[in-house]
N, C-alpha and C positions, 0 to 999 in steps of 0.2 A: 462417443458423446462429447459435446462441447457444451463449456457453459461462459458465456462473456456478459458484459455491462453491455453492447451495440448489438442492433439485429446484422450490421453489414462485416463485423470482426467473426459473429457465429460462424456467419456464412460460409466467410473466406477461408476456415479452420476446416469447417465442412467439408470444402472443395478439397484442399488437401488430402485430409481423408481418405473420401472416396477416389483419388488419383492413386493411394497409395500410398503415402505420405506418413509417417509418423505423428505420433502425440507431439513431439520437440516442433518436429517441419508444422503441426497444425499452429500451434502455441506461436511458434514467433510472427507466423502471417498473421494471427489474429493481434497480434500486440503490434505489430507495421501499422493495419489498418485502423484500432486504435488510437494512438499516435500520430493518425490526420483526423479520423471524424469526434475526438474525443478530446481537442486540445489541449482544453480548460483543467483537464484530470490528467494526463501523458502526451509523452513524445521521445523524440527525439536526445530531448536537452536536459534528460531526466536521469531517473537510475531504474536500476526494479535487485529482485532477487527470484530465486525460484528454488523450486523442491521436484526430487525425480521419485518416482518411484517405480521400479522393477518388479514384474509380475511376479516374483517369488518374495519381493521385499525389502530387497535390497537399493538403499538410500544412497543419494548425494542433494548437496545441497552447494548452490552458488548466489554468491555476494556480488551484486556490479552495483556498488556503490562507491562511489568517486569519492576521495579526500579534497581536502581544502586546498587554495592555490599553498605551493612550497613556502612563498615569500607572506604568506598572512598569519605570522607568527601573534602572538601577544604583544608584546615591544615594539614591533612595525604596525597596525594598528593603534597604539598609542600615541606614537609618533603621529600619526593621521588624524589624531582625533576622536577616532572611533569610540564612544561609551556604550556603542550597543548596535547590534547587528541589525538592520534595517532590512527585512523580509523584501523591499521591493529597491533594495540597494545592491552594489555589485560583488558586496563581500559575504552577499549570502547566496552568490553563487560559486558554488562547488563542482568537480570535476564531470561533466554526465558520464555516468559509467553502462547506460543500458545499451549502447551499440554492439561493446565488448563485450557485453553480456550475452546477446545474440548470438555473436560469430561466436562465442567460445561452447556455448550451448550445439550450436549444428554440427563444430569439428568432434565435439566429444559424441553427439545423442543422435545428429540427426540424420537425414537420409537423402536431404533435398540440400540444394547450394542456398546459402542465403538470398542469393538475388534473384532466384526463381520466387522467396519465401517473398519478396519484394512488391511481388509484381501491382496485386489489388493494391497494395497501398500506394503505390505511385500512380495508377489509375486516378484513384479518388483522389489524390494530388491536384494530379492535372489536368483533368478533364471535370472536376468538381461531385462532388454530394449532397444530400439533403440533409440538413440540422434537422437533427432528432429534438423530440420536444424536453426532455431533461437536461438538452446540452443547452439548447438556448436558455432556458431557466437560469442556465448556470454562467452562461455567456452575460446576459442582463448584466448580473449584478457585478461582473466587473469588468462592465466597459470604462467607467472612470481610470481603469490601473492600469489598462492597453492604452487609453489615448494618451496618457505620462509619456510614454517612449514614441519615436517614428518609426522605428521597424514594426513595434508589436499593433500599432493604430494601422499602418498600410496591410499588413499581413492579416487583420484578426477583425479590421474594423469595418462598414461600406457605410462611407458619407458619414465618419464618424458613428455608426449608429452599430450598437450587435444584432446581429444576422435573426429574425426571428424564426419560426418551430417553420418545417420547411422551406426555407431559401437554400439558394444553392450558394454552396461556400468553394473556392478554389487556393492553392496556394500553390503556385510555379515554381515560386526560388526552392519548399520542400520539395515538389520532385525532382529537382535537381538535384539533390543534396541528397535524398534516397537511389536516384539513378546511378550518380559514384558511389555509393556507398555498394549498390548491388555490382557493378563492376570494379571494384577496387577492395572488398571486403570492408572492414571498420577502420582498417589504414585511410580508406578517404575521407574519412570523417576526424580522425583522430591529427590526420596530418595533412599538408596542404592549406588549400584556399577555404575549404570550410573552418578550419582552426586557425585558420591569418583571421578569418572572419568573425568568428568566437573573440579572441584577444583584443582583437582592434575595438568591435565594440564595447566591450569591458575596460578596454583600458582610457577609453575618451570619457568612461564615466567615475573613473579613478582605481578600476579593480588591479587586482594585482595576478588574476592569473596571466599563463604563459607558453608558448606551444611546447615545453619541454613538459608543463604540467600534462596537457593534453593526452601527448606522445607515452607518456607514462604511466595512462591508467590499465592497470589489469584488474583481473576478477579473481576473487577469493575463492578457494575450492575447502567451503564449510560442511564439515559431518553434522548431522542435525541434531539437535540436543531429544531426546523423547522421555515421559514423565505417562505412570502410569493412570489411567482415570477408568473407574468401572468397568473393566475386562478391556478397555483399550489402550492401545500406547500412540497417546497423542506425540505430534513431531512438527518440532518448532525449528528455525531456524536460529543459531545461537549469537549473541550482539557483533558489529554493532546496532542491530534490529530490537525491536521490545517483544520477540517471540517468546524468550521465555516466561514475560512478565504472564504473557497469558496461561502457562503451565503453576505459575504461582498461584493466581484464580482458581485455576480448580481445583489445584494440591488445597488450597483450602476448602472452596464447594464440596469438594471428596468428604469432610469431614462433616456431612449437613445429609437429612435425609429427602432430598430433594422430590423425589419421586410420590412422595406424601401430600405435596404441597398443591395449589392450585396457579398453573405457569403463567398466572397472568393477575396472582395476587400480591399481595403485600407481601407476605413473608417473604416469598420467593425474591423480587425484584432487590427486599431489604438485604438479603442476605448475600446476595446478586454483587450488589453496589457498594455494600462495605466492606467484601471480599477483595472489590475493586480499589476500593480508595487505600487501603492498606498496602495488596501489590504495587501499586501507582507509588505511592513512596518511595518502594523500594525502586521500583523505577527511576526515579529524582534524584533520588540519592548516589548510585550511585554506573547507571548503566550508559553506556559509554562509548568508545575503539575499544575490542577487548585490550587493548594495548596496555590500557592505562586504568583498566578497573581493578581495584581492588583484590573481587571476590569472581570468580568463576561461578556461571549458573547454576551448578550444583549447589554452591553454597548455599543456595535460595530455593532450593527443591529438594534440601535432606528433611525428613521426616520431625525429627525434632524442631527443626525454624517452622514449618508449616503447622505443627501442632499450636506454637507460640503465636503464630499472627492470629492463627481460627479460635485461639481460646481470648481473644479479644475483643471478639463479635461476641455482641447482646442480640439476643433472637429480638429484644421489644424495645431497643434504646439503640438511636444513633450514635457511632462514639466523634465524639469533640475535640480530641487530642493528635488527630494525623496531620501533619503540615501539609500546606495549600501544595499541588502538583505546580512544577514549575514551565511544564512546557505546555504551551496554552493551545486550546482545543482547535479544531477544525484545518481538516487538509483534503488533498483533493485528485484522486487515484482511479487504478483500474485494476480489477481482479479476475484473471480469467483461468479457468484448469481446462484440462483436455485428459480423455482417456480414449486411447485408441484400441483396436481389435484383439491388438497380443496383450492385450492389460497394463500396457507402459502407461503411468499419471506423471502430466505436468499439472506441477502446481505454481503459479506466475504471475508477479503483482510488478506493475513500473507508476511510476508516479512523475511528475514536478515539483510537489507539495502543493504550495496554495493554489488556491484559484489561477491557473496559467502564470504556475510558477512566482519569476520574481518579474514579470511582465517587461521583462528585458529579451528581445527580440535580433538577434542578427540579421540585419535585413537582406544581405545578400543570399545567404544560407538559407533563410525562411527557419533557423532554429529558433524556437523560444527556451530559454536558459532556466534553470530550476532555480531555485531557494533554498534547500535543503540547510543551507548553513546558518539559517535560521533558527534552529535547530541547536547550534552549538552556544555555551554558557562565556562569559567573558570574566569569570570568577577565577582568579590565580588560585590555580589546586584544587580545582572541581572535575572531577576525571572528564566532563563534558567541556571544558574549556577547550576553546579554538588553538590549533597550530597547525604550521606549515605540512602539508604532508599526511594528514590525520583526517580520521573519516567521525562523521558526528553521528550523534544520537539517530538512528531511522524508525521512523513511525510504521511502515511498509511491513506486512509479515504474512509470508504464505504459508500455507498447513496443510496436514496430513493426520491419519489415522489408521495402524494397522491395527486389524484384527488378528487372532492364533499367529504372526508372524507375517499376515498378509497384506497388502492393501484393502483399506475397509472405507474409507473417506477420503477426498481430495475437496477443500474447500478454501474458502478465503472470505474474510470481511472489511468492504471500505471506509474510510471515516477516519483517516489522522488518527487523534489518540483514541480515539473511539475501538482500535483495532484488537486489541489483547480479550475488554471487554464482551464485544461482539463476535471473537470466536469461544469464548466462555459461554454466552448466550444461545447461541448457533448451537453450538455442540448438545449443551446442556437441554436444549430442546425437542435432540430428536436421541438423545441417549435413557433421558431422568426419565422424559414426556411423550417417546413413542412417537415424536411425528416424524415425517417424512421430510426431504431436506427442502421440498417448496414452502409448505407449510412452517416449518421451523423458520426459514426465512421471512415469508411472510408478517410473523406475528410483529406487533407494537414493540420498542424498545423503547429503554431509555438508558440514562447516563448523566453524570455528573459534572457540571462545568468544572475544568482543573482546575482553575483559577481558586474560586469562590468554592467548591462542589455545594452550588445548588442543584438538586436535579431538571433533567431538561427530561420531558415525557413526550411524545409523539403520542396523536391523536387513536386514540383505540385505547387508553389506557381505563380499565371501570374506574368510577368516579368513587366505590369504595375501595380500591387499592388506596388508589389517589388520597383518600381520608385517612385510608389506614398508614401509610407511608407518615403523613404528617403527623399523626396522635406518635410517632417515634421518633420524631423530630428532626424531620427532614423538610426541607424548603421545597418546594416545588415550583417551577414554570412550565407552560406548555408554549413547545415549538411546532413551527409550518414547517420548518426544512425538516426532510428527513433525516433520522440518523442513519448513515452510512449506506451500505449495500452490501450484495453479496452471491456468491455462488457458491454450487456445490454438486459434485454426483460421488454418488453411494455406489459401491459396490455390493449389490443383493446379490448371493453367491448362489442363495434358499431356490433362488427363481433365476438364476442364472441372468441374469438380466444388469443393467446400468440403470440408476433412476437421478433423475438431476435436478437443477432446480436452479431460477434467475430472480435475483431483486425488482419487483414491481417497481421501486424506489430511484429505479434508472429504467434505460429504454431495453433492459435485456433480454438474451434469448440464450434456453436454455435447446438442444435437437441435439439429437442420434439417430443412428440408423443400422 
C-alpha cells in the first residue's frame, strides 16, 4: 500500500510495486514525482528525512538535511548587514540535502538504481502534467513571490499568471537536471553545472553558499528516538527535526483520560492545545543541531519533566504564563509512506519550507532552492543561532508506531509547525477514539497561532466546543486554509490486512493491492 499527497506520485509507487520494486524503490519515485507535480510543497532544492521499518522491527532513521553555507557565520552576516533572515532572501537558503538523501536511501534499502526510480518524474518534467486542484490553490497565492525572481517567474509562471486547477504545467531545465542526476547518481546534482548553477545564482543575489558547500553535504544515519504512549511505542526522529516535541505531547496526553472525552469537544481539543503550547516552549527554547543543544531528548521525555509540564494543565482554565513560540506558523511539505508485500514501511517527508521555498529559482537547472534557514535564530547563544556548517531547527518529521515489538503505524502530518501537534491528533484519534486512519485524518483540527496562540479552528468545529473552548479563555478565529495534511496505513495484523488513509485536505490517494 501507498499513501501520498498526488493521485500521479501514488501511482508511480504503485507501478514499482507491482514491477517488484521495494517500499524504499516505491517511496523515492513517489517523492521524484512529487518534486515536479507538487512544487509549491517539494523538490529538488529541498531536504526531507525518513524512517525504515523492518518487518520484525527493526529501525533506522536518516536526516538529509543540509547545513548552512560554511561562510554564513554570525560575524560575516553582520558584516553584511544582516539583522534578520529574510525567508525569500539568499541566506535562508541552506544546503538541499534530499538528493543525497535518495541515493543514500537506495544503496542502503533499495532494489531498483535510482534513475530507473527517475523515470515518471522526468516524464512529467518533460512532456508536462495537469495541476491538481490543491496545487493551484496553492500556486494562486504566491505567484507575487515567483514573479520577484526570473528563474522562478519563467519556470513556475505562464504570461505571468499561476497555472489554474488543470493546465498543463512543463519544466525542461528540471528534466534535465533529474536526467543527470539519473545518470550520474546525486554527484550530478551535487557537483558540476547544476551546482556552478546553484552558486552563480545565489551569489548575484549576495548569498554566500559555495560548490565546496554543495560537494559536502551527507546524510545523517539517526536511531529514532521512541516514547512509550498506551501499549504503543511511538518513534520520532531525534533533532535537528521537532519529532520529539511530538513525543512530549503525548508523554503529557498520556497523563489525561482521553478516551472519556467527546474527540470533537472542548475538553478534548483544551487539553489537546495546552499539551501543545507548553511542548512548543520546549521547543523554542531550546531545540536545535543536536550539536549545540543543551539537553538530549530524553531529558524531555523522563517521567518526572512530563509529570511537571501535565500537572500545569487546568482541565477549565487556559494557562497565561507560556512564552509566545518563536518560530512562526505555516510551511509547505509532502508526506508520503509506503509498505510493500514483505512488511518493509517507509516513512518520508521532503519539503522546501514556504510556499515554493525561498522562490529563488536556478534558471538553468529548473531548481527552486528552499528557505529552510529561515528557520534559524540570529540571537548570540541561542542553540538555534545560525553558523557556518550547521543545520537549523526542521519543522519536517516522519513517524512510526510499533506494536508487541512490531510495525503497527506508518504515518505523517503536513503543516510546518503544525507537525508534532497533528501527529499527537492523528494518533490520539485512532488510539484514545477507535477510528480508523481515514477517518482519524479526516476529522476538523485546530491549532494555535505560535506567534499570538490564538486558536485557528477549521470549519467542522461544533459551535459548542467553539463556546466552550472560549468560557476557558482561549481566543478563537476560524480559518479557510486547511490545517495541514496527512497520511497513514495501519498494519491490521487481526485481519491480516493494510488499511490506509489520504488527506481530503490535498489532492491524495491512499491504493493497494
Amino acid at each position: 500500500m501507498v499513501a501520498t499527497s498526488h493521485p500521479l506520485a501514488s501511482a508511480a509507487a504503485l507501478e514499482v510495486l507491482q514491477d517488484g520494486g521495494n517500499a524504499v524503490d516505491a517511496a523515492i519515485a513517489a517523492a521524484a514525482v512529487l518534486a515536479v507535480v507538487e512544487p509549491q510543497m517539494t523538490g529538488i532544492g529541498g531536504d526531507g528525512f525518513a524512517i525504515l521499518a523492518k518487518p520484525d522491527g527493526q529501525l533506522s532513521g536518516f536526516n538529509g538535511s543540509g547545513p548552512a553555507p560554511l561562510a554564513a557565520t554570525p560575524g560575516r552576516l553582520a558584516d553584511l548587514g544582516v539583522s534578520e533572515i529574510d525567508d525569500r532572501g539568499p541566506h535562508s537558503v541552506t544546503v538541499p540535502g534530499v538528493v543525497r538523501l535518495w541515493e543514500t536511501l537506495v544503496e542502503a534499502h533499495g532494489s531498483r538504481p535510482l534513475g530507473t526510480l527517475l523515470t515518471r518524474a522526468i516524464g512529467y518534467a518533460r512532456k508536462g502534467y495537469a495541476v491538481a486542484p490543491r496545487v493551484a490553490f496553492d500556486w494562486a497565492r504566491n505567484r507575487d513571490k515567483l514573479a520577484a525572481d526570473p528563474g522562478a517567474a519563467a519556470a513556475f509562471l505562464v504570461d505571468g499568471k499561476a497555472p489554474e486547477a488543470g493546465a498543463t504545467m512543463r519544466n525542461p531545465a528540471l528534466a534535465d537536471t533529474l536526467e543527470r542526476i539519473a545518470k550520474e547518481g546525486a554527484k550530478g546534482f551535487y557537483e558540476g553545472p547544476v551546482a556552478e548553477d546553484i552558486v552563480a545564482t545565489l551569489a548575484a543575489k549576495g548569498g554566500l553558499m559555495t560548490l565546496e558547500d554543495l560537494a559536502g553535504m551527507t546524510v545523517l544515519d539517526m536511531p529514532p528516538v521512541r516514547h512509550p504512549y498506551r501499549g504503543l511505542e511511538v518513534v520520532e526522529l531525534p533533532p535537528n527535526g521537532q519529532g520529539f516535541i511530538a513525543l512530549v505531547m503525548l508523554g503529557i496526553l498520556e497523563r489525561f483520560d482521553l478516551s472519556g472525552l467527546d474527540p470533537l469537544g472542548p475538553e478534548r481539543f483544551h487539553l489537546e492545545l495546552e499539551a501543545g503550547r507548553l511542548a512548543y516552549s520546549v521547543r523554542d527554547l531550546y531545540l536545535a543541531d543536536p550539536a549545540f543543544m543543551p539537553h538530549g531528548p530524553e531529558t524531555f521525555l523522563s517521567e518526572g519533566y512530563l509529570d511537571r509540564l501535565a500537572a500545569r494543565i487546568s482541565p477549565d482554565r487556559r494557562m497565561d504564563d507560556i512564552p509566545p513560540a518563536l518560530l512562526g506558523p505555516g510551511s509547505d511539505t509532502v508526506y508520503l509512506c509506503v509498505v510493500d508485500e514483505m512488511g518493509l514501511g517507509v516513512s518520508l517527508i521532503n519539503s522546501v519550507y514556504k510556499g515554493f521555498g525561498s522562490g529563488i529559482c536556478a534558471p538553468k537547472s529548473g531548481v527552486l532552492l528552499q528557505n529552510r534557514g529561515a528557520c534559524f535564530r540570529l540571537e548570540p547563544g541561542h542553540p538555534n543561532c545560525i553558523d557556518g556548517g550547521k543545520r537549523p531547527l526542521h519543522t519536517i518529521i516522519p513517524a512510526m508506531a510499533l506494536k508487541n515489538g512490531l510495525p503497527h503505524l506508518v504515518f505523517g502530518v503536513m503543516g510546518g509547525g503544525y507537525q508534532p501537534c497533528g501527529h499527537a491528533h492523528v494518533l490520539t484519534n485512532m488510539v484514545d477514539f477507535g477510528m480508523d486512519p481515514q477517518v482519524a485524518i479526516d476529522q476538523p483540527r485546530m491549532f494555535f497561532n505560535e506567534k499570538t496562540h490564538v486558536l485557528q479552528a477549521e470549519r467542522g468545529i461544533p459551535e459548542a466546543t467553539l463556546a466552550g473552548l472560549r468560557a476557558r479563555g482561549h481566543e478563537i478565529t476560524m480559518v479557510e486554509e486547511p490545517i495541514g495534511g496527512a497520511q497513514a496505513i495501519l498494519f491490521d495484523r487481526e485481519r491480516n490486512m493494510l488499511v490506509g488513509g489520504s488527506d481530503p485536505r490535498k489532492d491524495g490517494l491512499a491504493i493497494g493491492y
